[in-house]
N, C-alpha and C positions, 0 to 999 in steps of 0.2 A: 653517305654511309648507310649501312644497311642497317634494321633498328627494331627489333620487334618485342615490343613490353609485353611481358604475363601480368597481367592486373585482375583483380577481384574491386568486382565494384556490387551497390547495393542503391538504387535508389530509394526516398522516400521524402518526410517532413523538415522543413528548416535546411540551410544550407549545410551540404559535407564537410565530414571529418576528411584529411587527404591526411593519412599517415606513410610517414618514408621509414626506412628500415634504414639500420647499422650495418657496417662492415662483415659480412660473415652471416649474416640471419638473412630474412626474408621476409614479403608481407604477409606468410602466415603467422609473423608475431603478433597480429592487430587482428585475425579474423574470428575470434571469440568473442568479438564486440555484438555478435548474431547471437549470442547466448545470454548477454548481459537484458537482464529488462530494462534497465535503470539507462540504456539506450536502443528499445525497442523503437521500429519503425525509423531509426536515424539513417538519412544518406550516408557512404563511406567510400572512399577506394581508395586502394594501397595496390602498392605495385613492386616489381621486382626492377630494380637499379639496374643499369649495362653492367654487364660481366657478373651478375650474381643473380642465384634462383633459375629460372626458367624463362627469364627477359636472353634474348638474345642480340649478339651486337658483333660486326664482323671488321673491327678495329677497335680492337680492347687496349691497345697503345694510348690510344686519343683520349682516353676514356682518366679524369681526375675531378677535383669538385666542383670545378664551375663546369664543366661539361655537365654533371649531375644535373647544377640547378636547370642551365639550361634543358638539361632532358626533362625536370618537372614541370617549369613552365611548357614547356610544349605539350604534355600529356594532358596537364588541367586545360589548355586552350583547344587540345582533339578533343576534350573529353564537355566542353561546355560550360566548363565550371568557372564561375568567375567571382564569387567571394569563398570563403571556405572559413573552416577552422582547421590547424595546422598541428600535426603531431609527428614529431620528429627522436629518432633515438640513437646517440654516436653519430657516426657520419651521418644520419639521416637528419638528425638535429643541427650540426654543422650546414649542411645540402636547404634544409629550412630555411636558420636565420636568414642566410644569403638571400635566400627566395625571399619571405619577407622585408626585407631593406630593399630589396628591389622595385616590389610592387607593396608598399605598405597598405596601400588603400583596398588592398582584396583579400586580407588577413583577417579574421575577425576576432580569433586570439591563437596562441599558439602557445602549447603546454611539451618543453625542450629536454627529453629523457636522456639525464646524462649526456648532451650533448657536446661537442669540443668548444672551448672557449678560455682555455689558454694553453701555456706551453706544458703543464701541469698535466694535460693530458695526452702529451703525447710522448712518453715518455719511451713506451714498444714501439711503436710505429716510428717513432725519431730515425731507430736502427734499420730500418729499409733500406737509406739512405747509400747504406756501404755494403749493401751486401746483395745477392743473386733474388730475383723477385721469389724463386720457388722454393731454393733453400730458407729464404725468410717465413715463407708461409705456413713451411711445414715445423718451424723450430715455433712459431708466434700457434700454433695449435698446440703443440706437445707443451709450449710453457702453459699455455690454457688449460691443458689436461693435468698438469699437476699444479696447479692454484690451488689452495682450500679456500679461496673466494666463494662464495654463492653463485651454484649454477654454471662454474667455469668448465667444470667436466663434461654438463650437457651441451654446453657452446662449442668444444673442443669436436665433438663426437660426430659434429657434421659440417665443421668450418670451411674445410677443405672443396666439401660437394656441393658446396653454397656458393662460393667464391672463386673468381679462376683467376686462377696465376696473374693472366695479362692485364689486369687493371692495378697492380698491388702498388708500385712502384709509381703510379701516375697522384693515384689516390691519397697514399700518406705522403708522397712528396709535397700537394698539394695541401696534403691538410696541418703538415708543420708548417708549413710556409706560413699558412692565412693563420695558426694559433699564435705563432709569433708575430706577425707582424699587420695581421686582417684587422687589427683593432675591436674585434669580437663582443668583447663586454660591451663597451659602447652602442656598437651598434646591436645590441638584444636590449639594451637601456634604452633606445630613441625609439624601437616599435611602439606606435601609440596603441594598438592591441592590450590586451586584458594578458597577462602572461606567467604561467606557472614552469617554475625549473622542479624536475621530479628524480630523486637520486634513492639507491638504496642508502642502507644504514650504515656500507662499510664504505662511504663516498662523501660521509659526516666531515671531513676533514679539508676537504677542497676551499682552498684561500679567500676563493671568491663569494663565496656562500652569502655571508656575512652583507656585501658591498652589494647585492642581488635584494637581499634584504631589506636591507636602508632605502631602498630605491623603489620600491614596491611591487617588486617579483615578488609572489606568493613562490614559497617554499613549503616543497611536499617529499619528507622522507619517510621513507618506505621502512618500515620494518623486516626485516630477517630477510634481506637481500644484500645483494651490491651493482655492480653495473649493467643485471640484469634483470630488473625487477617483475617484468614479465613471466618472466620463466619459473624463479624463486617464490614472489607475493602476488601472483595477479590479478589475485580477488581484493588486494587491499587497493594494489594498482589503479584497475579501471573503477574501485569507489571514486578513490582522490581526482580523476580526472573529468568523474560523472559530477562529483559534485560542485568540481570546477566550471564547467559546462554551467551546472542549474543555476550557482550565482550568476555567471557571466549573462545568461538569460534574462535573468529576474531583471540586472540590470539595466540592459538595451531597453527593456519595456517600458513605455513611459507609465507613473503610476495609475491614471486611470483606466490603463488599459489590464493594471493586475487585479480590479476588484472583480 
C-alpha cells in the first residue's frame, strides 16, 4: 500500500507528546501546543490519519481502526520514538487506547479526549451501517451544522475537506464494533500509565464517568464546550492537560531528585 503521512513534529526536552486526531479534524487541533509556555521546549508530533488532512493513502477501503493503530505504531517506530505520552481525541482516543494495551510499556501516560468507550458513543456513526458512505457523510455534517452543541457549526464547515469518503464505512464500522464489543473500559482501566479522560461540559452525562472515577482516571471537564473542547475552551484545555503533565512529572521523580 502506498502511504504518505503529513505530520508536524517538534523536537526538544523529556519524551513526546504523540497526539492522534478525531474523525473529521486534523493534527492541526494539537499545534498551538508551540504557543503554550506552560509546554515550551516539549517534543511533539501529531499527524494526519489515512484518508484524512493531507496524509495520503491509495486504499482508503483497507483503511478502519486497527489499521489506524497499526498506522501509529509504525509512524512512532519511523519516527524513533519509543516511550511517549499519548493524547488522543474521538477516533483518535479510540486509535490510542488500542495502541496502549498494545504496547503498554512505552505509554507514559495518556490524557483520552472524548474518546469512544462504549456503545453510548456511537450512536451517529451506528447509522453508517445501512447507508451510502457519501450520502452518510454529507447528512453526519449538515446534522453537525445544525447542532447547538459547542463548536459543531465550526466542525461542520470543514468535515467534508478533512475527511474522504473511502474510509467512512471502514472506520465507524469498526469503531461500533470494538464500542460494543472491544471491552474498552476495561482495557483504559488496566493501562498502568497515569491517565486522564478530558470531556466538555455538554458530555457530563456519559454513564461511564462515574466507573472512570472510582477507578482513578482523573476526570477533567471542560467548561463551556462539548465534544470539542479544543476548538470551544482551549486555553482551559491545554491548562488541564499541562497540569496533568506537571503532576504526572513530579511524580516519576524520585524525591531527592526534586530538592
Amino acid at each position: 500500500m502506498n502511504l504518505k503521512i503529513a505530520a508536524v513534529r517538534r523536537g526538544g526536552h523529556d519524551e513526546p507528546i504523540v497526539f492522534l486526531h478525531g474523525f473529521g479534524t486534523s493534527k492541526e487541533d494539537y499545534t498551538d501546543i508551540t504557543q503554550r509556555h506552560d509546554f515550551s521546549g516539549r517534543a511533539f508530533l501529531a499527524y494526519d490519519a489515512p484518508g484524512c488532512g493531507a496524509t495520503r493513502c491509495d486504499d482508503l477501503a483497507a483503511v478502519d481502526v486497527p489499521f489506524l493503530v497499526d498506522t501509529a505504531q509504525a509512524v512512532l517506530d519511523r519516527a524513533g520514538i519509543g516511550r511517549y505520552h499519548l493524547v488522543g481525541h474521538a477516533m483518535g482516543g479510540l486509535t490510542a487506547l488500542l495502541l496502549a494495551h498494545r504496547q503498554p510499556g512505552r505509554v507514559l501516560s495518556f490524557v483520552n479526549i472524548k474518546g469512544t468507550l462504549g456503545p453510548e458513543d456511537c450512536l451517529l456513526s451506528r447509522q453508517v451501517l445501512s447507508q451510502d458512505p457519501g450520502d452518510f457523510l454529507a447528512q453526519f455534517a449538515e446534522h453537525a451544522r445544525r447542532s447547538p452543541q459547542y463548536a459543531s457549526g465550526l466542525y461542520a464547515a470543514s468535515l467534508t475537506h478533512k475527511v474522504h469518503r473511502g474510509i467512512v464505512h471502514g472506520v465507524f464500522r469498526s469503531m461500533v464494533e470494538l464500542a460494543d464489543h472491544g471491552n474498552l473500559i476495561p482495557k483504559f482501566l488496566s493501562l498502568p500509565c497515569p491517565k486522564m479522560y478530558l470531556y466538555g461540559e455538554e458530555c457530563a452525562s456519559l454513564s461511564y464517568l462515574p466507573s472512570l472515577d472510582a477507578n482513578g482516571v482523573e476526570l477533567a471537564e471542560i467548561p463551556h464546550s462539548g465534544h470539542f473542547p479544543m476548538y470551544s475552551n482551549p486555553v482551559a484545555m491545554w491548562k488541564r492537560i499541562a497540569a496533568f503533565y506537571a503532576r504526572d512529572l513530579c511524580q516519576r521523580i524520585p524525591a531527592a531528585r526534586r530538592w
